[in-house]
C-alpha positions, -999 to 999 in steps of 0.1 A, spaced: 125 875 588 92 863 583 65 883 568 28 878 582 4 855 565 -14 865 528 -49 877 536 -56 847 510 -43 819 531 -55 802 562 -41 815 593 -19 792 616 -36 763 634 -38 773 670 -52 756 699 -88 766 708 -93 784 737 -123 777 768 -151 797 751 -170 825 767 -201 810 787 -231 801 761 -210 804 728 -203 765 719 -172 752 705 -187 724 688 -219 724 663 -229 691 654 -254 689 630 -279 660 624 -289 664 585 -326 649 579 -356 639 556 -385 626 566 -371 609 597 -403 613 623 -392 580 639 -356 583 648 -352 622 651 -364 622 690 -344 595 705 -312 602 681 -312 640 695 -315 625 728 -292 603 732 -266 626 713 -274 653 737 -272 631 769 -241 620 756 -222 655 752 -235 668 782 -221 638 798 -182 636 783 -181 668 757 -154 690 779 -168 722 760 -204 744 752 -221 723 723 -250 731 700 -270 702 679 -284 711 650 -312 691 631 -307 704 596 -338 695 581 -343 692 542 -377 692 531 -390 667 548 -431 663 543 -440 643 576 -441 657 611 -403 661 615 -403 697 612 -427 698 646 -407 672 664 -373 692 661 -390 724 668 -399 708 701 -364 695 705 -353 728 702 -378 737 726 -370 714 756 -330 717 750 -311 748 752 -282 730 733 -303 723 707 -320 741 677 -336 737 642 -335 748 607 -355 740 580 -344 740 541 -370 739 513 -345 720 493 -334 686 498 -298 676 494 -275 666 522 -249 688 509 -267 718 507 -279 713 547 -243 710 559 -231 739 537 -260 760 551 -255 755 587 -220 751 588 -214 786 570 -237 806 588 -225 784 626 -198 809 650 -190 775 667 -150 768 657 -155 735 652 -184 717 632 -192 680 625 -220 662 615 -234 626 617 -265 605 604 -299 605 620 -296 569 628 -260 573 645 -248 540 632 -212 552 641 -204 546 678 -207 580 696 -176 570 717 -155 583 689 -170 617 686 -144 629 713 -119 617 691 -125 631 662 -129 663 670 -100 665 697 -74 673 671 -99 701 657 -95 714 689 -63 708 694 -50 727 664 -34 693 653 -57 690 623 -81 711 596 -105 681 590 -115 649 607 -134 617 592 -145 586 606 -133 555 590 -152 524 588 -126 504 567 -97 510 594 -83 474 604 -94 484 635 -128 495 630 -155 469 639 -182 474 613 -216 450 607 -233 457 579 -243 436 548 -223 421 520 -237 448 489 -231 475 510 -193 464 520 -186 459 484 -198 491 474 -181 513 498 -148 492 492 -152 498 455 -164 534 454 -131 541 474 -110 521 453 -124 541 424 -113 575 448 -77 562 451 -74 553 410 -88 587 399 -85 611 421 -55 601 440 -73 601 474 -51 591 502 -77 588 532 -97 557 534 -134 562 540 -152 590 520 -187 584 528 -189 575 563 -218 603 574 -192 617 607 -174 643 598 -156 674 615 -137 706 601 -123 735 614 -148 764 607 -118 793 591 -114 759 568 -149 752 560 -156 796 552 -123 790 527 -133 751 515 -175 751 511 -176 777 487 -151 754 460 -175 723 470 -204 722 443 -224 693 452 -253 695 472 -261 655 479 -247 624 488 -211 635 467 -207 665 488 -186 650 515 -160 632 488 -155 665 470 -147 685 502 -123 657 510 -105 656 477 -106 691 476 -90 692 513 -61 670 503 -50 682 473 -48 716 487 -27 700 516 -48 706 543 -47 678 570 -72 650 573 -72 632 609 -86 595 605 -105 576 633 -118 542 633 -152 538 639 -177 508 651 -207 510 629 -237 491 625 -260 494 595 -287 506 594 -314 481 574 -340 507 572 -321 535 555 -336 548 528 -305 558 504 -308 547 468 -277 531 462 -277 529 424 -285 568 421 -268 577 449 -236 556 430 -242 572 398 -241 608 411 -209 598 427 -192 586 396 -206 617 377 -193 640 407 -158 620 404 -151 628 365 -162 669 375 -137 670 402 -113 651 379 -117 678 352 -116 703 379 -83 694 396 -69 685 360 -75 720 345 -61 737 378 -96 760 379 -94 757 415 -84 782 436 -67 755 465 -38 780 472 -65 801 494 -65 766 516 -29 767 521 -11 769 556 18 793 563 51 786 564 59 771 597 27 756 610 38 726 607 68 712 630 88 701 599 90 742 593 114 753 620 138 777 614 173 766 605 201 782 621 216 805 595 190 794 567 165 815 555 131 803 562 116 783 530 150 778 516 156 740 529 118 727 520 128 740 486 161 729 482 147 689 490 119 695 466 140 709 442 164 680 446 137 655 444 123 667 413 159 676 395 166 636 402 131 632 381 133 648 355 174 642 348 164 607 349 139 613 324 162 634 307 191 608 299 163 583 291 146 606 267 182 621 250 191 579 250 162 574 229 169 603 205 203 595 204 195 564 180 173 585 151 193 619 153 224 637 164 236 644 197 227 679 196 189 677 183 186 650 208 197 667 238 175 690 226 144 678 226 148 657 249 161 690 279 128 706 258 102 680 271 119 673 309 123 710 308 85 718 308 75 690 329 104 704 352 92 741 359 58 726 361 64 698 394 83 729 411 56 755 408 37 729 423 58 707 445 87 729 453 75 765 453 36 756 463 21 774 435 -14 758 418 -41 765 399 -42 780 359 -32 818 375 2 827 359 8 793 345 17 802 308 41 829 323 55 807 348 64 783 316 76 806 293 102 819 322 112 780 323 122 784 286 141 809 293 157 789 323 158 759 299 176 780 271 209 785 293 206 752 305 206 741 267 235 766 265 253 748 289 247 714 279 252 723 242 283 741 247 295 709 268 289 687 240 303 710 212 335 713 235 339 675 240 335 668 196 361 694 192 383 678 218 382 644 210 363 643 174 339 612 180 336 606 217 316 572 228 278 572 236 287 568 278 313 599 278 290 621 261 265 605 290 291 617 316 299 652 304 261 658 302 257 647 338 282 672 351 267 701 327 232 692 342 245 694 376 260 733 367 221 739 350 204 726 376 221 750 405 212 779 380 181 769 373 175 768 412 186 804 414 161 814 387 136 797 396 136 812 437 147 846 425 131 850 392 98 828 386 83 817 416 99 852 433 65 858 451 62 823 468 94 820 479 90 860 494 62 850 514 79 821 535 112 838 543 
């Protein structure tokens, strides 16, 4: 039977329901500085636009950071003349800090943002925040380097944004294609759980909530965009791309540490399709057997490649040894991740000295295996020592299984049956 979600975890993606009269299910916010000249017509047009094809109650909010010109009276005015639309003004610049502001203190369940000069196609704001509303997703991004995105914009600023994602994918593993592209959606129980990890404030802000996002498994829904430049914007790329590089090494450091707390971002068990119940399986016990399977196949082949190595400098028993020593530790370590779901530095050194423990009766087992087969036949060959130590591994690895659901990760494994 399964036990209700951890207080710690998001709850289930559900389907939004019609709102009550007045309270919006969308909040988009406009983030801006010192942008007198395109604030009125962008708010405008944005506004005409939801109140023409935007099924649910909206609100547009012009975040505005500090600017110095009249843009504080022209979206107080806004706000004014449109019911759907309001103002807040931040002493502090920073892109970052304006979304974080506004989206955390917004009761809208669904919040997105674009740029003033809405260089993104506003046909594809339905779309993106559809499967938001749908339950389907926990963030959305637009994507200007989709193949079937139509984009016009100069040759320095293509190159850029292809190689600042290129740099994403290298270091930080980032799956999703466009980090920067200013339109952007997320679930609001994701953003109260996600904003609070996020410590940039600027132009990195929006990469680090993605990274964050996908390491901790969340989903990401892509849309292509059409976008046309903007020749008058007044980023500075070469800051802007050095704050980015200097936000990717923190985040690196981060994520390689484990000092984030992503398990508070993680679904339950059987939110996703894939999760169903198995006729006379407990719940959690097939996901876990495949990633167990997955990461036995690993780390055995890394195993006879390591004892293979050894084999030539030392005895068969140091070998198999140190080599079930090292593919042990990297072992326990992909399943508290991969199979049981378990991140961050909390527990860690327990959770490894338990796989010593594990690895010691697998060493047992193999050892025993190997002292049974040079008693048997005094000097066996290098490919039947290969063979008995496949079918001893295959005895470990069920028991190390067992241990590892019943014994280490005991918790986890609780939780999703």
């Amino acid at each position: 039977m399964r036990t209700s979600p951890s207080a710690e975890t998001l709850p289930a993606r559900e389907h939004l329901p019609v709102g009550a009269a007045g309270r919006p299910v969308l909040d988009v916010v406009v983030p801006v500085f010192n942008e007198e000249q395109d604030l009125e017509p962008c708010v405008l047009r944005l506004h005409e636009h939801l109140s023409r094809t935007f099924p649910y109650a909206f609100r547009v909010t012009v975040a505005d950071n500090a600017s110095t010109d009249s843009t504080p009276l022209i979206a107080a005015g806004l706000a004014a003349r449109l019911p759907e639309v309001r103002s807040v003004r931040l002493e502090q610049k920073g892109r970052g800090r304006a979304l974080r502001t506004v989206w955390s203190a917004s009761d809208a369940p669904v919040l997105a943002y674009m740029d003033v000069d809405l260089s993104t196609d506003l046909n594809a704001l339905l779309p993106l925040v559809a499967p938001l509303i749908s339950g389907h997703s926990d963030l959305a991004i637009g994507s200007r380097l989709s193949r079937s995105s139509r984009v016009v914009r100069g040759p320095k600023r293509e190159f850029i944004s292809r190689a600042y994602n290129l740099i994403l994918r290298g270091s930080l593993a980032a799956r999703f294609s466009d980090a920067q592209c200013g339109f952007k959606a997320i679930r609001r129980e994701v953003a109260e759980r996600l904003l609070p990890m996020v410590e940039d404030t600027g132009w990195f802000f929006d990469t680090e909530m993605l990274v964050l996002a996908e390491r901790a498994g969340l989903r990401i829904h892509e849309v292509p965009v059409d976008w046309v430049d903007d020749p008058r914007s007044t980023v500075h790329l070469v800051r802007t791309a050095t704050d980015d590089l200097k936000g990717v090494l923190r985040v690196g450091r981060a994520l390689a540490t484990g000092s984030l707390p992503l398990d508070r971002l993680a679904r339950p068990f059987g939110d996703d399709p894939r999760d169903r119940e198995l006729s006379g399986v407990p719940g959690g016990l097939a996901r876990q057997l495949v990633g167990f399977c997955v990461v036995g196949v690993l780390s055995t082949l890394c195993y006879l490649a390591l004892y293979s190595l050894f084999r030539y400098g030392v005895g068969a028993q140091l070998a198999n040894a140190a080599a079930l020593l090292i593919s042990a530790v990297a072992n326990t370590a992909a399943n508290r991740r991969l199979t049981f779901g378990v991140r961050g530095r909390a527990l860690a050194a327990r959770h490894q000295a338990q796989g010593l423990v594990v690895f010691g009766i697998g060493l047992a087992l193999t050892s025993g295996s190997l002292a049974a087969l040079g008693a048997a036949t005094g000097d066996p060959a290098h490919s039947t020592e290969l063979a008995v130590l496949i079918v001893a591994n295959l005895a470990a690895t069920v028991v190390r299984f067992l241990l590892f659901r019943l014994w280490v990760f005991p918790e986890r494994s609780l939780t999703r049956t």
